[in-house]
TORKOL-4160 file (C-alpha; in steps of 0.2 Angstrom, whole numbers, padded with zeros to 4 digits, m for minus):
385
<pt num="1" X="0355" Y="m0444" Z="m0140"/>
<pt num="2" X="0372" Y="m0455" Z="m0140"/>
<pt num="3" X="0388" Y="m0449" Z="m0132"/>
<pt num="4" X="0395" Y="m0446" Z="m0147"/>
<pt num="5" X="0382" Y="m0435" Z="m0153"/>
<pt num="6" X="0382" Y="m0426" Z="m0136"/>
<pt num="7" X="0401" Y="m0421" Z="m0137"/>
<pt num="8" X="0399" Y="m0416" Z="m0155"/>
<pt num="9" X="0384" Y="m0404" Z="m0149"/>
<pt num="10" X="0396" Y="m0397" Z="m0135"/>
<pt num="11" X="0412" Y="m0395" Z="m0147"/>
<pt num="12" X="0402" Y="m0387" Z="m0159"/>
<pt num="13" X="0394" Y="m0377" Z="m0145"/>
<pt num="14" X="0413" Y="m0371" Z="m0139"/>
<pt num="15" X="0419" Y="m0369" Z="m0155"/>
<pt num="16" X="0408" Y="m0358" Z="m0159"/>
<pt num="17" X="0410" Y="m0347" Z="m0143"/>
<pt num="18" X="0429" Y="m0348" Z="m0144"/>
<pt num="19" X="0426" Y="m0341" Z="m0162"/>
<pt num="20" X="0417" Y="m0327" Z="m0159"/>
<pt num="21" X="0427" Y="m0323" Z="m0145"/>
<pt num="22" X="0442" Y="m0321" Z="m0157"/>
<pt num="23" X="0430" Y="m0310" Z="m0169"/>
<pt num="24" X="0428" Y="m0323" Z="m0181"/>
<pt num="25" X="0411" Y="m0331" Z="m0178"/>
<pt num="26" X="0394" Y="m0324" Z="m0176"/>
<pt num="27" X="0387" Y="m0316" Z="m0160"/>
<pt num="28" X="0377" Y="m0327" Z="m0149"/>
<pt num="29" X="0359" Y="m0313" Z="m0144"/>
<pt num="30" X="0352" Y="m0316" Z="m0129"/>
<pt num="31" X="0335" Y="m0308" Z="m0123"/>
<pt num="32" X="0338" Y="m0296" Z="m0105"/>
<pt num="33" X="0321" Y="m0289" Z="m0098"/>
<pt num="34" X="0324" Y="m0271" Z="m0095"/>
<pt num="35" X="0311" Y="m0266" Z="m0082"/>
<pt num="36" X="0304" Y="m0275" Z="m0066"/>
<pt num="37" X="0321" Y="m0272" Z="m0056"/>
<pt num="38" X="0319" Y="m0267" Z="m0037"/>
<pt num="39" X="0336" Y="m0259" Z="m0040"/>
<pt num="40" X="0329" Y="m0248" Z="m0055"/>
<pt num="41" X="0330" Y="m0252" Z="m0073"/>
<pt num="42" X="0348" Y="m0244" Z="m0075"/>
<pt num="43" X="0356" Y="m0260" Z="m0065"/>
<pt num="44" X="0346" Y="m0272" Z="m0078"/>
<pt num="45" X="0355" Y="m0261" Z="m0093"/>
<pt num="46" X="0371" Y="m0262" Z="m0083"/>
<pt num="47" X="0371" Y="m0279" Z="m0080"/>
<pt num="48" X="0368" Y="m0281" Z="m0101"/>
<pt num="49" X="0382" Y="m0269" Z="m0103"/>
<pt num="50" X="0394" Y="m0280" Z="m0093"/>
<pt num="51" X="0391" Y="m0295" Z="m0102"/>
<pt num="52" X="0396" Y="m0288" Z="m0117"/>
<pt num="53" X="0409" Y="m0282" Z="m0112"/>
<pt num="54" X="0416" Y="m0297" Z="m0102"/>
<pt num="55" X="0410" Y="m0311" Z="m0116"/>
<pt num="56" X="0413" Y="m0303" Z="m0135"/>
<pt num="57" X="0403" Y="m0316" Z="m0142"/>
<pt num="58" X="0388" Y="m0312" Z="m0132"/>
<pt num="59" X="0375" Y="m0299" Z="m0141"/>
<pt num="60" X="0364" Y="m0292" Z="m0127"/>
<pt num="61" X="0346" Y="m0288" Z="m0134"/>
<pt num="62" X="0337" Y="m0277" Z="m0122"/>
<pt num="63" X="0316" Y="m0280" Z="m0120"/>
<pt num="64" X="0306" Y="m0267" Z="m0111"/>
<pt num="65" X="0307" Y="m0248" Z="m0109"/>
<pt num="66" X="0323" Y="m0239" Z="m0117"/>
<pt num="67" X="0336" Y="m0236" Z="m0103"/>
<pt num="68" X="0344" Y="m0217" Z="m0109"/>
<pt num="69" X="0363" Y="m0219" Z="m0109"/>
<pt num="70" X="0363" Y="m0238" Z="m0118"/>
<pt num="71" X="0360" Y="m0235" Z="m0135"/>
<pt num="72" X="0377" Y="m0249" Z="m0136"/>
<pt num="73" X="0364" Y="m0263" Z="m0133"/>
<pt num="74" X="0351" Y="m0268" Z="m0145"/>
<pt num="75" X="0333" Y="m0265" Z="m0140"/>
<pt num="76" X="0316" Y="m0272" Z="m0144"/>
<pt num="77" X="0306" Y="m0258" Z="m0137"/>
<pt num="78" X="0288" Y="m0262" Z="m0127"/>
<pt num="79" X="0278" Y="m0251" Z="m0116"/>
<pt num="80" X="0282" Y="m0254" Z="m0096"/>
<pt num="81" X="0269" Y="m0267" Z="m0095"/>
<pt num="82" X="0275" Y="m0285" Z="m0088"/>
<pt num="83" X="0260" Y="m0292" Z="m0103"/>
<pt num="84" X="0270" Y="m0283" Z="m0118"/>
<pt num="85" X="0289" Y="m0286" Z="m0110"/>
<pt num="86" X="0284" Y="m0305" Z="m0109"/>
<pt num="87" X="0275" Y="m0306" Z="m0126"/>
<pt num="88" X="0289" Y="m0295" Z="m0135"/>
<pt num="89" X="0303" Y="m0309" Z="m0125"/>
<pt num="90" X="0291" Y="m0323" Z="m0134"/>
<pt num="91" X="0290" Y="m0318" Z="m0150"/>
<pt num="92" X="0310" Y="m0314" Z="m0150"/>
<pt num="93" X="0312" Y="m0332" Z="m0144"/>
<pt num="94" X="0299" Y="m0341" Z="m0156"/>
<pt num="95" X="0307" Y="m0330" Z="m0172"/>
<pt num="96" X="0325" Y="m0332" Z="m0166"/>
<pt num="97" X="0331" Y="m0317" Z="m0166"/>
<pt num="98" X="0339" Y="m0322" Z="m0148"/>
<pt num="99" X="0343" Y="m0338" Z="m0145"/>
<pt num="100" X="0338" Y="m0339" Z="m0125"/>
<pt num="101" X="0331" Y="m0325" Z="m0112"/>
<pt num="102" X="0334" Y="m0318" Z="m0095"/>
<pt num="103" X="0320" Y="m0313" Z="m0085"/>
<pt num="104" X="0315" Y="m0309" Z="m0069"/>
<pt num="105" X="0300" Y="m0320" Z="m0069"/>
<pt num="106" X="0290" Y="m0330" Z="m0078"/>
<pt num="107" X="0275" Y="m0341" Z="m0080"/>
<pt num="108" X="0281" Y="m0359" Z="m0082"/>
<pt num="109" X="0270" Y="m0373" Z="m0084"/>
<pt num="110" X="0268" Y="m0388" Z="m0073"/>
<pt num="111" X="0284" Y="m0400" Z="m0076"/>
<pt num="112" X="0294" Y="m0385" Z="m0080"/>
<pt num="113" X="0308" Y="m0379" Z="m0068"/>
<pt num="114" X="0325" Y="m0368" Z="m0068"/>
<pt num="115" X="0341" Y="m0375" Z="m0063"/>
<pt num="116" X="0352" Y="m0363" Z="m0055"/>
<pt num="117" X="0370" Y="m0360" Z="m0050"/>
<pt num="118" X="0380" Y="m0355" Z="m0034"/>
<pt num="119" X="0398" Y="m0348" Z="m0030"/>
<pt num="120" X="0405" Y="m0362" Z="m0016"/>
<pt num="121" X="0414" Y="m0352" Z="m0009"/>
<pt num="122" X="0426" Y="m0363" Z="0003"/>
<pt num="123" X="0434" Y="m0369" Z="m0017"/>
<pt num="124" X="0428" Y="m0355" Z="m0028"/>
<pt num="125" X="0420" Y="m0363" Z="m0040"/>
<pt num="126" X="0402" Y="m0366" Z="m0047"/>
<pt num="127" X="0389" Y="m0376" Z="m0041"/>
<pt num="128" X="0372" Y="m0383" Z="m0049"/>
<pt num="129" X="0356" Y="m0382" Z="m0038"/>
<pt num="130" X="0345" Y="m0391" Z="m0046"/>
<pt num="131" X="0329" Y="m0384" Z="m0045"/>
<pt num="132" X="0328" Y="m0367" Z="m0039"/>
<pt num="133" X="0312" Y="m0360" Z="m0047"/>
<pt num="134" X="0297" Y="m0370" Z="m0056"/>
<pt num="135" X="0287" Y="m0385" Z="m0055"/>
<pt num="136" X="0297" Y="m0399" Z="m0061"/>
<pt num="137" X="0282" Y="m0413" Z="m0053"/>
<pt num="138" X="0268" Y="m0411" Z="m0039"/>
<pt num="139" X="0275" Y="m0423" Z="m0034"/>
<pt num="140" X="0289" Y="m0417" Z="m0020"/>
<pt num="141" X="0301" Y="m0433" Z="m0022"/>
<pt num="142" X="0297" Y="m0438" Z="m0039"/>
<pt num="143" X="0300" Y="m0418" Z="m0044"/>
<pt num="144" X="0319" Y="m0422" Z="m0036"/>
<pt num="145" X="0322" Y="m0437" Z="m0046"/>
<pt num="146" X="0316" Y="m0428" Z="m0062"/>
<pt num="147" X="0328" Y="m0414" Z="m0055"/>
<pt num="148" X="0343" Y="m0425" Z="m0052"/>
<pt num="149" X="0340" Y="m0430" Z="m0073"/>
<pt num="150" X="0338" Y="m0410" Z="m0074"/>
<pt num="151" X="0352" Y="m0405" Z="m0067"/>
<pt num="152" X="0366" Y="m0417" Z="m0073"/>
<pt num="153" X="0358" Y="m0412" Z="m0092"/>
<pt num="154" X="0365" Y="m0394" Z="m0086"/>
<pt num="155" X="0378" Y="m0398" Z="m0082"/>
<pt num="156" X="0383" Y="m0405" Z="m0098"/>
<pt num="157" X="0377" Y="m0392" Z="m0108"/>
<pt num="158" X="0392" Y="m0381" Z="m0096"/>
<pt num="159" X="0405" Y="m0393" Z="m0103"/>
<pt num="160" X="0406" Y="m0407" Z="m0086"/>
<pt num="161" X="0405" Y="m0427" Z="m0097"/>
<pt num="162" X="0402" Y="m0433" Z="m0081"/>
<pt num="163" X="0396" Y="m0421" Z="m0067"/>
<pt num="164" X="0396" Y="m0428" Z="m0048"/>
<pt num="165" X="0378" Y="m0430" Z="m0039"/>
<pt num="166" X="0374" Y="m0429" Z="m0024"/>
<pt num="167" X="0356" Y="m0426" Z="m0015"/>
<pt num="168" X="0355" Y="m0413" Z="m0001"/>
<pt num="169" X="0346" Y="m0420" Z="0016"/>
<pt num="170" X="0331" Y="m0414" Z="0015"/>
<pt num="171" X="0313" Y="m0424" Z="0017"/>
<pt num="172" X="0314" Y="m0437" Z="0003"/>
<pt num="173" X="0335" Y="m0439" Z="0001"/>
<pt num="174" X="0334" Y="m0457" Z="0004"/>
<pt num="175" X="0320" Y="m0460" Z="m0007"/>
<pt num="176" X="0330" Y="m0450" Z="m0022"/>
<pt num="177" X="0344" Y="m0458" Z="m0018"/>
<pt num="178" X="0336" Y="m0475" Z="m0019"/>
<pt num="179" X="0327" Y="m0473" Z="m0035"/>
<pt num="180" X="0343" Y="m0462" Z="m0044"/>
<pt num="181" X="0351" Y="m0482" Z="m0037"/>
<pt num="182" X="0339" Y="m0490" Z="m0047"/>
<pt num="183" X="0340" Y="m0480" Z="m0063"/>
<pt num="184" X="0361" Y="m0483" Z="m0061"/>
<pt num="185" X="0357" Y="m0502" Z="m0061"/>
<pt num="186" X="0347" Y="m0502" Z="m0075"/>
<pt num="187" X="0359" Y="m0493" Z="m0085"/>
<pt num="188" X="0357" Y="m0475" Z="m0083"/>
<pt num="189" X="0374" Y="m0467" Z="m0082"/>
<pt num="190" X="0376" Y="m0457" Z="m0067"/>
<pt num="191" X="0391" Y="m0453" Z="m0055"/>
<pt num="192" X="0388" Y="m0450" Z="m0036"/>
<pt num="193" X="0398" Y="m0438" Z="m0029"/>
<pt num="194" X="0402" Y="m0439" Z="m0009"/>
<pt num="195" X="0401" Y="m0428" Z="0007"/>
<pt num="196" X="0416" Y="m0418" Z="0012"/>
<pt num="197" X="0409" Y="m0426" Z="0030"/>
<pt num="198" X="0419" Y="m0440" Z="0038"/>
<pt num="199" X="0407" Y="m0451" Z="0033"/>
<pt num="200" X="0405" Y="m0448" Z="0016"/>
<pt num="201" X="0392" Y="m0453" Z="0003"/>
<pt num="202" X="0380" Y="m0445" Z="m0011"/>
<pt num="203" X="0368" Y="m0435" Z="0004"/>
<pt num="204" X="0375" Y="m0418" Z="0008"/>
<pt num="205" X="0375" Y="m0407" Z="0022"/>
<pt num="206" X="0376" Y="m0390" Z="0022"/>
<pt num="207" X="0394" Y="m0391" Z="0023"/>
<pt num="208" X="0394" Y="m0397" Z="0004"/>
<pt num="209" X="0386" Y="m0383" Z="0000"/>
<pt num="210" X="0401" Y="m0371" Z="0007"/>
<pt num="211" X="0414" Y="m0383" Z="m0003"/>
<pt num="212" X="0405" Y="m0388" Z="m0018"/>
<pt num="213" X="0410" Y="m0406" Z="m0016"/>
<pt num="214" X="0399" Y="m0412" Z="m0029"/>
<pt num="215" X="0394" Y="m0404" Z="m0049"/>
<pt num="216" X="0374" Y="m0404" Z="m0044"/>
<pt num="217" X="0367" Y="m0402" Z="m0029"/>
<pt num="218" X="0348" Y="m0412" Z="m0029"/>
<pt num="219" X="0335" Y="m0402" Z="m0019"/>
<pt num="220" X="0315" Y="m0399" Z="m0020"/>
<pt num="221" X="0313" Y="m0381" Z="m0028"/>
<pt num="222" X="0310" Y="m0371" Z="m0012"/>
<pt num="223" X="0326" Y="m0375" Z="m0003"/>
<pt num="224" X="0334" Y="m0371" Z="m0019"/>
<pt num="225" X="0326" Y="m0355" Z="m0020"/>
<pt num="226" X="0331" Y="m0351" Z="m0005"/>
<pt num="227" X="0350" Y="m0358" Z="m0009"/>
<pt num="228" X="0351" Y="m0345" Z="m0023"/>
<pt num="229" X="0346" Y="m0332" Z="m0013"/>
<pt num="230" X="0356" Y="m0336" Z="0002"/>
<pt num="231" X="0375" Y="m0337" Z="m0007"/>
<pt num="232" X="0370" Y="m0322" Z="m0020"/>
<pt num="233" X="0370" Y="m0310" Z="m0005"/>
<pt num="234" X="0376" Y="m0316" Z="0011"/>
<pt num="235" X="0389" Y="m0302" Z="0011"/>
<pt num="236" X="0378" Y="m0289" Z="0006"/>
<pt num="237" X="0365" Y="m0289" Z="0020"/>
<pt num="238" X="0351" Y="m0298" Z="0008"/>
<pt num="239" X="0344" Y="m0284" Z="0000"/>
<pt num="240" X="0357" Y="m0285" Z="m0018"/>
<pt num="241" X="0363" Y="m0300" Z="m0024"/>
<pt num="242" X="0383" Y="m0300" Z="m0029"/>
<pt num="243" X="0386" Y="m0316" Z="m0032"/>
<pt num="244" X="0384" Y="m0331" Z="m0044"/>
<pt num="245" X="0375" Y="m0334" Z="m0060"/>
<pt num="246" X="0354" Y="m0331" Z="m0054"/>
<pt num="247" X="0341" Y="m0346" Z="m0053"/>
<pt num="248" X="0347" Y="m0353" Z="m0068"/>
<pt num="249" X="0341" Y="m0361" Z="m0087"/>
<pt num="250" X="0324" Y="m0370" Z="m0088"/>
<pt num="251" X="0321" Y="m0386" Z="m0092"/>
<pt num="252" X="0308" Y="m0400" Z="m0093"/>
<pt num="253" X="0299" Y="m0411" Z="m0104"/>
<pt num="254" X="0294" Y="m0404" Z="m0120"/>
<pt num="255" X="0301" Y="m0386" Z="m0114"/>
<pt num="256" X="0309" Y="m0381" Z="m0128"/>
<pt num="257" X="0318" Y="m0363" Z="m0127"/>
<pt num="258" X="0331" Y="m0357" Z="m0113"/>
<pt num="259" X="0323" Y="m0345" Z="m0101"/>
<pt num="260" X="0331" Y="m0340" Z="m0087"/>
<pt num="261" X="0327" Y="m0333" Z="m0069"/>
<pt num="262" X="0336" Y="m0319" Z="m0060"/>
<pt num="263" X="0330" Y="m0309" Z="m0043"/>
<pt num="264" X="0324" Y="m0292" Z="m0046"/>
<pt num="265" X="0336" Y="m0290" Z="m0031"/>
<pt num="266" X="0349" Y="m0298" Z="m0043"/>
<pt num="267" X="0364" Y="m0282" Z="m0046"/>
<pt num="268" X="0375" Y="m0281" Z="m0062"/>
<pt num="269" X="0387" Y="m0295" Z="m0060"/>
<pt num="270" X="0374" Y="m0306" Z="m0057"/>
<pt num="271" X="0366" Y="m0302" Z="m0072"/>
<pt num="272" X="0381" Y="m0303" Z="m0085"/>
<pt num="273" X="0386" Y="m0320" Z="m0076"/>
<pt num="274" X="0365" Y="m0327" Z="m0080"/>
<pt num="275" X="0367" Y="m0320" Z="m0096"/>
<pt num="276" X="0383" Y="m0330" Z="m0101"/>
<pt num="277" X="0375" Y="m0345" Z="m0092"/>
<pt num="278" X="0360" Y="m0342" Z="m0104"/>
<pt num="279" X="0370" Y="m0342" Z="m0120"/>
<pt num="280" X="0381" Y="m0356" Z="m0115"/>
<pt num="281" X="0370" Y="m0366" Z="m0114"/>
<pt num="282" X="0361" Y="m0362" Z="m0126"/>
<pt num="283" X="0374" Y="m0364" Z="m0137"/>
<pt num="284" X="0376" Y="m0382" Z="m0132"/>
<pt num="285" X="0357" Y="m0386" Z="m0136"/>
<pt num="286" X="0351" Y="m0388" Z="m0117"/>
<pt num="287" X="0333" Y="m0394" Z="m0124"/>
<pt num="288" X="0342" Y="m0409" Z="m0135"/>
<pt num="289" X="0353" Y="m0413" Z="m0122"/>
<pt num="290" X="0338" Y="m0413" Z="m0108"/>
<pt num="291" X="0326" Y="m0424" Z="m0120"/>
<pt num="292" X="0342" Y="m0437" Z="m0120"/>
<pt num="293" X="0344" Y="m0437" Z="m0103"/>
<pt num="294" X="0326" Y="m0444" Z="m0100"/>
<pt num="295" X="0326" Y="m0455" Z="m0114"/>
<pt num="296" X="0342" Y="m0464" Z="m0106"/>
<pt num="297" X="0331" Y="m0461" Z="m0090"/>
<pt num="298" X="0316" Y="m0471" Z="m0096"/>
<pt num="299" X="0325" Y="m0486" Z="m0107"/>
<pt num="300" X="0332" Y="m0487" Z="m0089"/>
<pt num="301" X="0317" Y="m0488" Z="m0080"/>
<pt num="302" X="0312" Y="m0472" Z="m0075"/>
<pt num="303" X="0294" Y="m0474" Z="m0078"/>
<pt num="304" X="0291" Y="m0490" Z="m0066"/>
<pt num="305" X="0305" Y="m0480" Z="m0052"/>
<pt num="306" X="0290" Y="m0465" Z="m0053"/>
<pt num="307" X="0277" Y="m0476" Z="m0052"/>
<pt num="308" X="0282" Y="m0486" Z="m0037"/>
<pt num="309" X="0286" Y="m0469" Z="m0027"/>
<pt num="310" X="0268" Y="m0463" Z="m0033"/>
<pt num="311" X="0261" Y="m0479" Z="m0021"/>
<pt num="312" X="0274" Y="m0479" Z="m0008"/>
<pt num="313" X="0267" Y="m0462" Z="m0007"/>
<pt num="314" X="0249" Y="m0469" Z="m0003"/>
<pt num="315" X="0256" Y="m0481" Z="0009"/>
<pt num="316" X="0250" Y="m0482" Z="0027"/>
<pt num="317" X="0234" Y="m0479" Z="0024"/>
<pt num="318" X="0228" Y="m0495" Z="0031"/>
<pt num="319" X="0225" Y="m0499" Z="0049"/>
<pt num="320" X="0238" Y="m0513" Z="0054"/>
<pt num="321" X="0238" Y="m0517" Z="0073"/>
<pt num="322" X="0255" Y="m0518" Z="0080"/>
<pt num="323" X="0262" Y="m0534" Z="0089"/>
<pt num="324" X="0267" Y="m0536" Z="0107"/>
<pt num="325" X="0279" Y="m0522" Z="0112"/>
<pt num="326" X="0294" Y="m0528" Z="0117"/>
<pt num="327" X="0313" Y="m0520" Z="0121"/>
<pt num="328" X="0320" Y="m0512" Z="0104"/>
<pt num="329" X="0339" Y="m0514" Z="0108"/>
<pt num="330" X="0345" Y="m0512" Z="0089"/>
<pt num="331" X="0345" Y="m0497" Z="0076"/>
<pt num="332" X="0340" Y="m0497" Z="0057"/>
<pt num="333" X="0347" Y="m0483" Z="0047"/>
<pt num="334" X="0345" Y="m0476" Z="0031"/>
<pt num="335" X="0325" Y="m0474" Z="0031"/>
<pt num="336" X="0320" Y="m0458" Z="0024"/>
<pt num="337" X="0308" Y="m0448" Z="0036"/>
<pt num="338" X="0293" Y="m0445" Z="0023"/>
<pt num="339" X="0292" Y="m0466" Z="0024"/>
<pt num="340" X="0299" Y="m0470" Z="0043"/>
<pt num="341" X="0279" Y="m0472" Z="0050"/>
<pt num="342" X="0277" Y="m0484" Z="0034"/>
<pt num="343" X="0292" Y="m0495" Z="0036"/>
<pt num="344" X="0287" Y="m0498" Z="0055"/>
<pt num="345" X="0269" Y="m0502" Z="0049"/>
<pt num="346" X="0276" Y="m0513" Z="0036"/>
<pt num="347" X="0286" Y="m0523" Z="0050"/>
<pt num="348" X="0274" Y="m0525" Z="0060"/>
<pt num="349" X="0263" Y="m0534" Z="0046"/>
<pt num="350" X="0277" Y="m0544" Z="0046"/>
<pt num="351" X="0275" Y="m0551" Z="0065"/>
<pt num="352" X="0288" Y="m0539" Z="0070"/>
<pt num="353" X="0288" Y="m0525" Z="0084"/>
<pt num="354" X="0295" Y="m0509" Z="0078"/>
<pt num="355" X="0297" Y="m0492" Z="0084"/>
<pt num="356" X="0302" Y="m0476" Z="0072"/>
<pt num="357" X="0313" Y="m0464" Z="0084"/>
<pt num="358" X="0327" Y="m0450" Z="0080"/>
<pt num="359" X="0348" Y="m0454" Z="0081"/>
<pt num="360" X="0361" Y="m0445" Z="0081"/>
<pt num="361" X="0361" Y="m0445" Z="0061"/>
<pt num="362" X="0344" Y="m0444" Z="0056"/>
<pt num="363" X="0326" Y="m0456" Z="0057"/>
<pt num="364" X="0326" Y="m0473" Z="0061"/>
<pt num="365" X="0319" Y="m0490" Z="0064"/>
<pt num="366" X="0321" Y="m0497" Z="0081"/>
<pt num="367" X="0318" Y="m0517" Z="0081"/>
<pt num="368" X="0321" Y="m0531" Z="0094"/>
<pt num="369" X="0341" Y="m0537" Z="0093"/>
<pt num="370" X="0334" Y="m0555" Z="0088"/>
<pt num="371" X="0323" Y="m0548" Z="0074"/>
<pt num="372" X="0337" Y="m0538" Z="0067"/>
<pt num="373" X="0342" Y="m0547" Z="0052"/>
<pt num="374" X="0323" Y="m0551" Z="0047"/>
<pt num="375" X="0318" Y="m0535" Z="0050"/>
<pt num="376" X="0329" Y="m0529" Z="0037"/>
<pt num="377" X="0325" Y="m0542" Z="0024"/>
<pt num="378" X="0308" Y="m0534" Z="0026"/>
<pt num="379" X="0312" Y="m0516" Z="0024"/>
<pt num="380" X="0325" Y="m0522" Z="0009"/>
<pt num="381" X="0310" Y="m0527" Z="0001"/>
<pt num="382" X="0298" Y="m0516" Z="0004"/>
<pt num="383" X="0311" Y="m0503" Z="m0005"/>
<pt num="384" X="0312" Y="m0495" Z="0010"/>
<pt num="385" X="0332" Y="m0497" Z="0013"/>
């Protein structure tokens, strides 16, 4: 998709939001499971109640059991079965009658993920996780690459041309970060944000977090998950979520409608604010806009950047002696820990005596002062720095 495509999709997207605000366009429906709630099905019909009433272009179409005391929403009617709730939410999608979903679940296929959204609340203002439910590879640092693509496509769709990146540091940080490198030198657009930390730079703390110093955060879907959960109610003791938008939109390869996730410990707010994120994005055609994204990705390379963390991944796998220990007076940063025991083996193909050890700002390589610079020619071209 070319830029200039991408911004009409958007304008038309806000355009018609700011339309229908005014009373002049045509309501956006957006599926809401009614049943499944730990806080009773009421919260669910309250939370579609808000959203009307806080977004006038927004038509709130209820799916489950009737909740008595909201005939003001639309309702598509099932028994209280999860099977009928999700089939009834499937057909509605597949018909259009609503243009995206909220649920409280759902079975996604393989490649398929949700990127959700966080209140920071050191600024106020939203930030992308990016995943935070779903699969997007089995893969654990080729699903973060894939989420990085993910996750700026999102943030798009909201409206941000060129959203900031950055790549929490978690297992596989410096691997992302040096494949979403790659992908940049072969032409894919992307902007890396920096740390609020006095060392800066695209990896994030959990500082960042707290200021939203970046547009999308990059995790693997299980810290995200538990990133959601975390800022939606650490002021409410954990057990109802009060704040932010939910687990967020899905997305992936081929995927083609707009489901998204919320907590059944997910209260009313919470609820209204995931139903707007549904429809704006919806709205700005978050499955075109995702299917752009990765073919940028791939005319820039994206394939062969998999495919080298796919072997890298079976590295170290062969025996390699090491060679005659020897002092290790100098320090090589940047490593990622899921690949510090193969960059030391890798040296010591080389002729050179290494040691993998802890400092003060993560894993690194400790090498012999006079095999410093050769030492990192070899890690440079193993893609390991």
């Amino acid at each position: 998709m070319s830029d200039v495509n991408l911004k009409k999709l958007i304008g038309e997207a806000l355009i018609e939001i700011v339309d229908a605000a005014k009373g002049g366009g045509k309501f956006v429906p957006i599926g809401l499971m009614s049943s499944g709630s730990e806080l009773g099905s009421e919260e669910m019909a309250l939370g579609g109640r808000l959203a009307q009433q806080q977004y006038p272009f927004i038509k709130v179409v209820m799916i489950g059991p009737r909740v008595k005391g909201f005939d003001d929403l639309e309702w598509i009617e099932t028994d209280d079965c999860e099977a009928d709730i999700q089939n009834a939410m499937e057909k509605a999608l597949k018909e259009g009658r609503i243009k995206g979903a909220v649920a409280l679940h759902y079975p996604f296929p393989l490649g398929v993920a949700t990127v959700g959204m966080i209140h920071a609340p050191a600024k106020g203002k939203p930030l992308i996780i990016s995943t935070s439910t779903g699969t997007s590879s089995a893969n654990r640092v080729e699903a973060m690459v894939l989420n990085a693509i993910y996750g700026i496509a999102v943030a798009k769709a909201r409206g941000i041309k060129k959203p900031e990146v950055g790549i929490l540091n978690v297992d596989g940080a410096q691997m992302v970060y040096r494949s979403l490198r790659k992908l940049a030198e072969g032409g894919y657009d992307i902007t890396f944000g920096s740390s609020v930390r006095s060392d800066g730079g695209p990896i994030l703390r959990g500082n960042d977090l707290i200021a939203g110093s970046v547009d999308v955060c990059v995790t693997d879907t299980l810290t995200g998950n538990v990133l959601v959960k975390i800022f939606s109610a650490y002021n409410t003791g954990g057990n109802y979520e009060a704040l932010g938008w939910g687990y967020g939109p899905s997305v992936g390869e081929g995927w083609g409608y707009v489901v998204s996730i919320i907590s059944r410990a997910s209260g009313a707010h919470v609820i209204a604010n995931a139903i707007y994120f549904t429809a704006e994005v919806s709205l700005a055609g978050l499955p075109s806009l995702v299917r752009g994204e990765l073919e940028r990705a791939r005319n820039a390379g994206l394939e062969s950047i998999l495919a080298q963390l796919e072997s890298k991944g079976e590295g170290g796998k062969s025996q390699v002696e090491p060679p005659k220990p020897e002092p290790t007076d100098e320090e090589i940063h940047g490593i990622d820990v899921l690949t510090i025991e193969d960059a030391v083996k890798t040296l010591w193909a080389s002729g050179i005596y290494a040691e993998s050890a802890m400092g003060c700002t993560g894993p690194v390589v400790k090498v012999p002062s006079r095999f410093l610079d050769k030492a990192k020619e070899v890690l440079a071209e193993g893609g390991y720095i």
